[in-house]
C-alpha positions as CSV (number, residue, x, y, z in Angstrom):
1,X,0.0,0.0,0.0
2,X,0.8,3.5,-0.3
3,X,0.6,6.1,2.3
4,X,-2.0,7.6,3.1
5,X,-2.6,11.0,2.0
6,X,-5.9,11.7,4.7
7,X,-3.8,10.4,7.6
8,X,-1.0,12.3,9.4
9,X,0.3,11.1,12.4
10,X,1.6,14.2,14.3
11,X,3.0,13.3,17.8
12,X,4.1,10.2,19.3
13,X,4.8,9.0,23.3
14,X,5.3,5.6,23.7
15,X,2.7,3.3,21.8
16,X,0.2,6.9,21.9
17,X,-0.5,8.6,18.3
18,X,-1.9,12.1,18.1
19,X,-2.8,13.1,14.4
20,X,-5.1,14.2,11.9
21,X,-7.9,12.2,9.7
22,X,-9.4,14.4,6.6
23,X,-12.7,13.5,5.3
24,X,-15.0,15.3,2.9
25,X,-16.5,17.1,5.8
26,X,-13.8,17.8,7.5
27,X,-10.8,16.9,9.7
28,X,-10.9,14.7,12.6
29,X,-8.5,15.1,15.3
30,X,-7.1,12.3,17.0
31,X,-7.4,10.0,19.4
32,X,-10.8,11.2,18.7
33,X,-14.2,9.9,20.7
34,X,-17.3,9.9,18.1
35,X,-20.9,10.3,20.0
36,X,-23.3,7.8,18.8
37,X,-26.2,9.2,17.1
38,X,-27.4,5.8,16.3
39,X,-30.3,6.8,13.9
40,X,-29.3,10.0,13.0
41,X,-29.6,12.1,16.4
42,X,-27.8,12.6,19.8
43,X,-30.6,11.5,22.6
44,X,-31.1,14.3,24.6
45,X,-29.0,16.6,23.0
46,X,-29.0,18.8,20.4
47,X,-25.8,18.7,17.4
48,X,-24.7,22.5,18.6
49,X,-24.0,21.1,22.3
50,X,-22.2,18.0,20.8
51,X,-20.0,20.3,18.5
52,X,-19.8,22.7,21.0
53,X,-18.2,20.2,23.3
54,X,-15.5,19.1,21.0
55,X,-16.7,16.3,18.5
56,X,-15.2,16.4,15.2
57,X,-17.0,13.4,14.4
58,X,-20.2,11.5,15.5
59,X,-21.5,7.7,14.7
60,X,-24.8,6.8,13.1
61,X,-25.4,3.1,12.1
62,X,-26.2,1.4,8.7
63,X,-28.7,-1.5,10.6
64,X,-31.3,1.4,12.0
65,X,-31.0,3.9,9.0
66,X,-31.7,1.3,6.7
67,X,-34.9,0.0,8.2
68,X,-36.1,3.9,9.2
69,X,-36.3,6.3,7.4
70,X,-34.6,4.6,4.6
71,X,-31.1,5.0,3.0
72,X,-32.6,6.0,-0.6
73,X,-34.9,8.4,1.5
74,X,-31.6,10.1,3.1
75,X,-30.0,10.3,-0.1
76,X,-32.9,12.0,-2.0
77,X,-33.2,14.1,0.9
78,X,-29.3,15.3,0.8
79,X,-27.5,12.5,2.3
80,X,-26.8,11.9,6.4
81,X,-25.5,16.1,7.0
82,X,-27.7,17.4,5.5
83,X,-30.8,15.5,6.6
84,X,-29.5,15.8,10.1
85,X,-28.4,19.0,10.2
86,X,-24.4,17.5,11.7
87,X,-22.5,19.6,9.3
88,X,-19.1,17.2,10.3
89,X,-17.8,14.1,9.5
90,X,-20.0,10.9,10.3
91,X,-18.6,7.4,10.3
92,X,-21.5,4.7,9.9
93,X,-21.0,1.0,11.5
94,X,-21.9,-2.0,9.2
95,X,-24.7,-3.0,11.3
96,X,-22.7,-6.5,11.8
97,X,-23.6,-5.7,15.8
98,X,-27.2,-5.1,15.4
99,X,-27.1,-8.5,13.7
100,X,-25.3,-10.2,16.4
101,X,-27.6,-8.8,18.9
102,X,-30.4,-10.2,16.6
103,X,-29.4,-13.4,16.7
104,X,-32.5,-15.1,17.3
105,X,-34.1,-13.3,14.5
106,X,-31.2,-14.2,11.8
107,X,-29.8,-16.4,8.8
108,X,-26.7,-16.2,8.3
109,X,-24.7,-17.9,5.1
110,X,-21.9,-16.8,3.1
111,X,-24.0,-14.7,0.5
112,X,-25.6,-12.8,3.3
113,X,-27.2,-12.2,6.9
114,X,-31.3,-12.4,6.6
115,X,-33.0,-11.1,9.3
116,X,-36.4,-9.6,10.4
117,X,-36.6,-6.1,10.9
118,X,-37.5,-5.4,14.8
119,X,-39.7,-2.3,13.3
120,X,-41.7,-4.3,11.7
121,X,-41.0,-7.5,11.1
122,X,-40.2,-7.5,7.0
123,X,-37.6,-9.6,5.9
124,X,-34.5,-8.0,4.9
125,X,-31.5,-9.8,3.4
126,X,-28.3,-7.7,4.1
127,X,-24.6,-8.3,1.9
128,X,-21.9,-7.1,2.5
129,X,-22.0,-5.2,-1.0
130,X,-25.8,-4.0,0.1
131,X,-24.1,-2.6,3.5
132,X,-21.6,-0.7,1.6
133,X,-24.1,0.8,-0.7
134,X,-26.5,1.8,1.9
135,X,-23.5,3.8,3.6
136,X,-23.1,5.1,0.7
137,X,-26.4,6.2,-0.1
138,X,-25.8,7.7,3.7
139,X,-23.2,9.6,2.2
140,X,-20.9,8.4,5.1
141,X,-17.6,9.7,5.2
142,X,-16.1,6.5,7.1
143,X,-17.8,2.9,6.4
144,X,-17.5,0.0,7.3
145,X,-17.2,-3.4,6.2
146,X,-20.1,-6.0,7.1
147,X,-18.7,-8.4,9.4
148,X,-19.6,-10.9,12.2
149,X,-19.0,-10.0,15.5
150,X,-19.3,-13.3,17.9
151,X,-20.7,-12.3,21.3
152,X,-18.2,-13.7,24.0
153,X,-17.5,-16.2,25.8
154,X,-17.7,-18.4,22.9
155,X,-15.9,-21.4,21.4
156,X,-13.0,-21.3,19.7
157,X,-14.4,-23.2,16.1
158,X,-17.5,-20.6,15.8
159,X,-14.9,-17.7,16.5
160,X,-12.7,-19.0,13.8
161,X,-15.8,-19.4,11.6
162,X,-16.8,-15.4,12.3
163,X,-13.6,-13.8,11.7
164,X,-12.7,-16.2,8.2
165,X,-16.3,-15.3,7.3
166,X,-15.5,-11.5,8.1
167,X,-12.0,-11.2,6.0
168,X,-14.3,-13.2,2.7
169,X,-16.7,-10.0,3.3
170,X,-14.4,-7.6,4.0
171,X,-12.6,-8.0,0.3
172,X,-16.4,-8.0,-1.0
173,X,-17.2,-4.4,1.0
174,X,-13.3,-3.8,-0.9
175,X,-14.4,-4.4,-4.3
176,X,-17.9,-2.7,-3.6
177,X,-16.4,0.5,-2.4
178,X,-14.7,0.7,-5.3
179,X,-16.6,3.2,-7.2
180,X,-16.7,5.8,-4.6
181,X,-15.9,9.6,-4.7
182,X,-12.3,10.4,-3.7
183,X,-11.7,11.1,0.3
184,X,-14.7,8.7,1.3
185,X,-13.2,6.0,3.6
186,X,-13.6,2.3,4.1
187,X,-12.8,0.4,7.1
188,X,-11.8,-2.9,7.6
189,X,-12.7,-5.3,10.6
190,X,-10.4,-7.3,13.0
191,X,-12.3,-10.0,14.8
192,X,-11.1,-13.2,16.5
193,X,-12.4,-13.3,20.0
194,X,-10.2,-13.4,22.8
195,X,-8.0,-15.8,20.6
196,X,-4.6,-13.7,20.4
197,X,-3.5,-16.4,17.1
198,X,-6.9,-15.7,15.4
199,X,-6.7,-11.8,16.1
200,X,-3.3,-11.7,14.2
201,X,-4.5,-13.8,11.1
202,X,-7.2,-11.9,11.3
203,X,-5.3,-8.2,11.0
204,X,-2.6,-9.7,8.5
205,X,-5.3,-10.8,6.2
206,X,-6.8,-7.1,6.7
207,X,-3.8,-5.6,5.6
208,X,-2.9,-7.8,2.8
209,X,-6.8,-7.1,1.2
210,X,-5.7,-3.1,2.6
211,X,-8.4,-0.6,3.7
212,X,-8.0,3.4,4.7
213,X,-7.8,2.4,8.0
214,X,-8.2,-0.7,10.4
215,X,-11.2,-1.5,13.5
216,X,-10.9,-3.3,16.2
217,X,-14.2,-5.2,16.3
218,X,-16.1,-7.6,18.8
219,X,-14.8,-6.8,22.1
220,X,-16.2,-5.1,24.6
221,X,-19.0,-7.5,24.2
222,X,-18.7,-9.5,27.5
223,X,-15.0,-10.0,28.0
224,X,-12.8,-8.2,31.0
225,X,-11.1,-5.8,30.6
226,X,-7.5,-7.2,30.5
227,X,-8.6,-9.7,27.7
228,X,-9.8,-6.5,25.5
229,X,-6.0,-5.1,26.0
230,X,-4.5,-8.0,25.6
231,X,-6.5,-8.3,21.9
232,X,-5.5,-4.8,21.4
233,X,-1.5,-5.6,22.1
234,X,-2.1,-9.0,19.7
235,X,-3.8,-6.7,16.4
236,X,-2.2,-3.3,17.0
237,X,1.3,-3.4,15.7
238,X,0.5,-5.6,12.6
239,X,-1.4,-2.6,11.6
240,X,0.1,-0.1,9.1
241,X,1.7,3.0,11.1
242,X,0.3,5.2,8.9
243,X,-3.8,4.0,8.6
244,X,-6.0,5.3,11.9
245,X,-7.0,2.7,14.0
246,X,-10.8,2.2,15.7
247,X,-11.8,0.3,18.4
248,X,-15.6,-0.3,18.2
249,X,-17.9,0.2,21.0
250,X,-15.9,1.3,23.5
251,X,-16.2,2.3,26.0
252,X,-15.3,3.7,30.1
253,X,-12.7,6.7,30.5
254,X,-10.4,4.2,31.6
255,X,-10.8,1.7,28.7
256,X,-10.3,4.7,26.2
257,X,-6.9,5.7,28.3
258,X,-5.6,2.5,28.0
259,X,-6.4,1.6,24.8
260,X,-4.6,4.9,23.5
261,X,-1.6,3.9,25.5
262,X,-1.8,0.6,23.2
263,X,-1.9,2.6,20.1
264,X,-5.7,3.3,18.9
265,X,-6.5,6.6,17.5
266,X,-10.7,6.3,17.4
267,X,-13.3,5.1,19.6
268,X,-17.4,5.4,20.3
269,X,-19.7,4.5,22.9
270,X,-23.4,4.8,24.1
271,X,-22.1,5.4,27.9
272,X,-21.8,9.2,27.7
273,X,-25.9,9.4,27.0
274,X,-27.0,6.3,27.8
275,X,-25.5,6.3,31.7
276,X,-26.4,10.2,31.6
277,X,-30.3,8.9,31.1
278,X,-29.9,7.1,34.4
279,X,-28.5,10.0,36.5
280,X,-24.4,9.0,36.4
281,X,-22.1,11.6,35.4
282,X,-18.6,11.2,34.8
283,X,-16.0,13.5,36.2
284,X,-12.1,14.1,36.4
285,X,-12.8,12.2,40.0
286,X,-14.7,9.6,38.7
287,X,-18.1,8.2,37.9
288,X,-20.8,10.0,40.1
289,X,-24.2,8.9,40.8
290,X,-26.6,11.4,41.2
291,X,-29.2,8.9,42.2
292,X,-27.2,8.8,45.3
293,X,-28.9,10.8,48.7
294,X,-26.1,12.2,49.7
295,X,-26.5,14.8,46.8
296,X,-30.1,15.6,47.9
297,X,-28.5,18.8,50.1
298,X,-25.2,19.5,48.4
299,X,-25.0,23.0,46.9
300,X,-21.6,22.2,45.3
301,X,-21.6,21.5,41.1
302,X,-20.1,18.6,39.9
303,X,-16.9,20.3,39.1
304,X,-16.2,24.2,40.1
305,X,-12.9,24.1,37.4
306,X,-15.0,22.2,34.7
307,X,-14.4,24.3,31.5
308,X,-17.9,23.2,30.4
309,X,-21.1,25.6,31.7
310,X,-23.5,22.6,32.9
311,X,-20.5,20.9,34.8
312,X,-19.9,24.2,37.1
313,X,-22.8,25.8,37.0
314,X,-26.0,23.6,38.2
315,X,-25.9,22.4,41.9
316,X,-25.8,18.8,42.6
317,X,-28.5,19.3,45.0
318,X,-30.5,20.2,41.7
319,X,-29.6,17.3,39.1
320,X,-30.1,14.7,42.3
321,X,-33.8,16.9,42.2
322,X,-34.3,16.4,38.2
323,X,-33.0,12.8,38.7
324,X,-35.4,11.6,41.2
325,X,-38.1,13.5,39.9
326,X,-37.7,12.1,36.5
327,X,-37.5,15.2,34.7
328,X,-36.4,15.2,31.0
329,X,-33.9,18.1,32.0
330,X,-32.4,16.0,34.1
331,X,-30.8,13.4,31.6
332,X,-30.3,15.9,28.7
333,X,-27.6,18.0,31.4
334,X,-26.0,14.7,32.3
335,X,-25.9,13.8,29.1
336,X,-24.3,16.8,27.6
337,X,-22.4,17.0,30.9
338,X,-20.8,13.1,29.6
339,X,-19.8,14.4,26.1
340,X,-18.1,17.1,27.6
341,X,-15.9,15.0,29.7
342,X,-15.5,13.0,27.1
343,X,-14.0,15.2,25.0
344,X,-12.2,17.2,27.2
345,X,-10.6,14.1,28.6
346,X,-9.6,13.6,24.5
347,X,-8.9,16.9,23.8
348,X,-6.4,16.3,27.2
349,X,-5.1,13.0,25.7
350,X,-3.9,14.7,22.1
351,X,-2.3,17.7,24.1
352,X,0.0,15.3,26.3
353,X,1.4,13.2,23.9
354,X,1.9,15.8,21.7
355,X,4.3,17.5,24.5
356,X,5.3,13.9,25.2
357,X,4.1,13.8,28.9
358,X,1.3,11.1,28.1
359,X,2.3,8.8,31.0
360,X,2.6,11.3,33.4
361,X,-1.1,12.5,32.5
362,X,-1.9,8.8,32.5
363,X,-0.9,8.5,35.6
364,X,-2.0,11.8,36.8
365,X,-5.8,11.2,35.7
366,X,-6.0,7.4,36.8
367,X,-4.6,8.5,39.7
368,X,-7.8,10.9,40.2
369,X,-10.2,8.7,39.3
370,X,-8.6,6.3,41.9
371,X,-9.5,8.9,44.8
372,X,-12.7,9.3,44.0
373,X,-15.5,12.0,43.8
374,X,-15.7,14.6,46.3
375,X,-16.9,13.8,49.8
376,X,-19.9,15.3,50.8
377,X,-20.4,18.3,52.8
């Protein structure tokens, strides 16, 4: 392969990359964490407060868009930004997880995964090249090749099975992608379970097919943490130095800090929103929960020297109140209060390696987290 021309590695410390990814709507700076606007919206929040936090890039998915509104829809209707109104790069996943969380709904065989839609219940057949032109239709700057992603613990012959299927499909999402405008992106997939020998055959087979850039896929499905590092020190340095690498799905602070120690430049996660729904916040001291009593009487915010507005400014005493009480309010400013973090702890991430004091901040900000929130008053 040649290098890449949309990916510029511009710091290093250690096994940590800081760079730059350009896409047709723009540049994405990394390690970067992309939102998950799973069918084409932020729950809870509007795209100004995700932008406004930081997000160069946010995640909708291939599975959902498909079945609602439609792909040919979006793409009469201006494609993914301009339907949404996200006027920034958007990657799309395959929809290979929805599958695998479909499973008792599914067919799978080499031609395709068949399936029945959870909207309403038509059948839909879904190929790889059928993924790859509904991203397209998307007008996705980043897809993804169709995979299988096994849910672990499994065994070791239908993990083989998964990631041999996934390399066949990922060199037909290859030749599908083919035709597409200059600067759009494909992806390919690693799987192989918590099998380090299948991870590697997995990522060589990757990069002898050759994508833009290179996913980690199928963990953080099940498996502790120290198995998900492991598979990350087993796939990350057969990957090309100069292609960005993804780990899907993931996932806690912690598992993003570590995992950028090991060398990955992307990430997403539903936890930010999803956790934010349900009255958790997470903080430079740690996850809080502001279902907890002890906040019922605390005047304090969450975090005086937080640099976002929400984070300073409302009272714990008052999101415990919006919590309890159920209010909508409540989970849209924990929500936005999540991305925030999120991408102040990423925006903190690219500034240390590129000075080259990314362990000390590693160790600084674990270190933190360690002590805890901030006892009550």
């Amino acid at each position: 392969m040649t290098a890449a021309s949309y990916f510029h590695l511009q710091g290093r410390d250690g096994e940590a990359r800081t760079g730059a990814l350009t896409t047709p709507h723009g540049v994405v700076r990394t390690p970067a964490f992309m939102p998950v606007g799973t069918a084409g919206a932020m729950k809870g929040l509007h795209w100004r407060e995700v932008r406004d936090a930081g997000a160069d890039i946010v995640l909708g998915n291939t599975y959902h868009l498909m079945l609602r509104p439609g792909a040919e829809r979006i793409a009469a209707l201006g494609g993914l930004q301009t339907f949404t109104g996200w006027n920034g790069p958007m990657l799309t996943d395959s929809g290979g997880f929805q599958v695998m969380s479909l499973a008792q709904l599914r067919k799978l065989s080499e031609h395709a995964v068949t399936f029945r839609s959870h909207i309403d219940g038509a059948k839909v057949e879904l190929t790889p090249e059928r993924s790859i032109e509904v991203q397209r239709l998307l007008g996705s700057d980043i897809a993804m090749q169709l995979d299988e992603c096994v849910r672990l613990p499994a065994g070791r012959g239908d993990i083989e099975r998964a990631m041999q299927l996934s390399l066949r499909w990922g060199e037909r999402s290859k030749r599908a992608f083919e035709s597409a405008l200059p600067g759009y992106l494909l992806f390919g997939i690693a799987q192989g379970g918590d099998v380090a020998e299948l991870r590697q055959a997995s990522a060589r087979g990757l990069v002898d097919t050759g994508f833009h850039g290179y996913a980690i896929g199928g963990l953080a499905v099940g498996e502790p943490q120290a198995v998900m590092l492991a598979m990350i020190e087993e796939v990350a340095p057969i990957l090309p130095t100069d292609r960005p690498r993804y780990l899907m799905g993931v996932g806690t602070p912690e598992d993003i800090l570590e995992a950028v120690a090991r060398g990955i430049d992307m990430f997403d996660c539903v936890l930010p929103t999803r956790n934010g729904r349900h009255g958790m916040a997470f903080t430079r001291f740690g996850a809080v929960n502001l279902q907890n009593a002890r906040h019922a009487d605390d005047p304090r915010p969450l975090d005086e020297e937080s640099a976002w507005p929400s984070t300073r400014s409302y009272a714990r005493a008052y999101l415990h109140h919006l919590v309890k009480a159920g209010e909508t309010l409540g989970a849209m400013l924990l929500s936005e209060i999540n991305i925030a973090y999120y991408q102040t702890l990423m925006q903190d991430i690219r500034e240390a390696i590129a000075q080259g004091t990314f362990q000390q901040f590693r160790q600084q900000t674990r270190a933190n987290w360690a002590r805890g929130d901030l006892p009550p008053r």
